[in-house]
C-alpha positions as CSV (number, residue, x, y, z in Angstrom):
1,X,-21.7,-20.5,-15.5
2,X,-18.8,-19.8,-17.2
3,X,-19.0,-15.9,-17.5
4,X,-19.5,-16.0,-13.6
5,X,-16.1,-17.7,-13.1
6,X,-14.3,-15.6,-15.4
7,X,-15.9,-12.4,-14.0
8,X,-15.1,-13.7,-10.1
9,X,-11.3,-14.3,-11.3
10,X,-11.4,-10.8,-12.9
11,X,-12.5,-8.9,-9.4
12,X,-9.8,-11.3,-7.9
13,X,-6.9,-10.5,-10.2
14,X,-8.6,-6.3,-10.0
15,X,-8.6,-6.3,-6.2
16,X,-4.9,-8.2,-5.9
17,X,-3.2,-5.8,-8.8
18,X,-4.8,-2.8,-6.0
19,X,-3.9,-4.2,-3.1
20,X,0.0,-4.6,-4.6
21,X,0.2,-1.3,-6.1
22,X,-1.0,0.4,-2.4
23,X,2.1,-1.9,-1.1
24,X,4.3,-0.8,-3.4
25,X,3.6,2.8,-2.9
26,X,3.6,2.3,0.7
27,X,7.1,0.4,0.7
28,X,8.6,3.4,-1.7
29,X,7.4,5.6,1.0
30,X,8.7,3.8,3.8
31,X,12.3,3.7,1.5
32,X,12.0,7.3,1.3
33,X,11.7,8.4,4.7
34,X,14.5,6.0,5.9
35,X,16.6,7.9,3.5
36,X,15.4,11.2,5.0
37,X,14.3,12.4,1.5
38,X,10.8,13.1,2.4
39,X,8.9,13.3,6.1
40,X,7.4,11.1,8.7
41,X,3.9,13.4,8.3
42,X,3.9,14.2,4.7
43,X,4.6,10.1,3.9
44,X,1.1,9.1,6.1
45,X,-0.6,12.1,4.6
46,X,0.2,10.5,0.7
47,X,-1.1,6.9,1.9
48,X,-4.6,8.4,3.8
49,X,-2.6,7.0,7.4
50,X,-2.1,9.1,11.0
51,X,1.8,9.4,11.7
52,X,1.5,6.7,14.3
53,X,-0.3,4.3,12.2
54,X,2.0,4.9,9.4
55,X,5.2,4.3,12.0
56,X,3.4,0.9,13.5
57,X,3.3,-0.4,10.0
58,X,6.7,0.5,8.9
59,X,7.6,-1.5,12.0
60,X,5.5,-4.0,10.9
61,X,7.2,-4.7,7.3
62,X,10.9,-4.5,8.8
C-alpha cells in the first residue's frame, strides 16, 4: 500500500514539474514577443499553438 502512494505522489509531483516548465516556457515567450525580440507566429509555432490561440492566452495571463 505504501509503494502505491509513493508512486501516485511521484506522477503528481512528474505531471506538476511538466505542467510548470510548459508555463514557464510559455511566459518567456509571451515576455519575448512583448519586447518585439521574437514574432507573434514563430512564438505559437515553439509552444505547438495557432497565432490566435497563442494571442487569447497571452490575454489570458495579463
Amino acid at each position: 500500500m505504501c509503494n502505491f502512494g509513493e508512486a501516485i505522489l511521484e506522477q503528481g509531483l512528474e505531471q506538476g514539474l511538466e505542467q510548470g516548465l510548459k508555463q514557464g516556457v510559455f511566459m518567456t515567450l509571451v515576455s519575448l514577443v512583448k519586447d518585439g525580440m521574437l514574432g507573434l507566429e514563430e512564438a505559437a509555432r515553439r509552444v505547438d499553438m495557432s497565432k490566435e490561440e497563442f494571442m487569447e492566452k497571452m490575454e489570458k495571463e495579463e
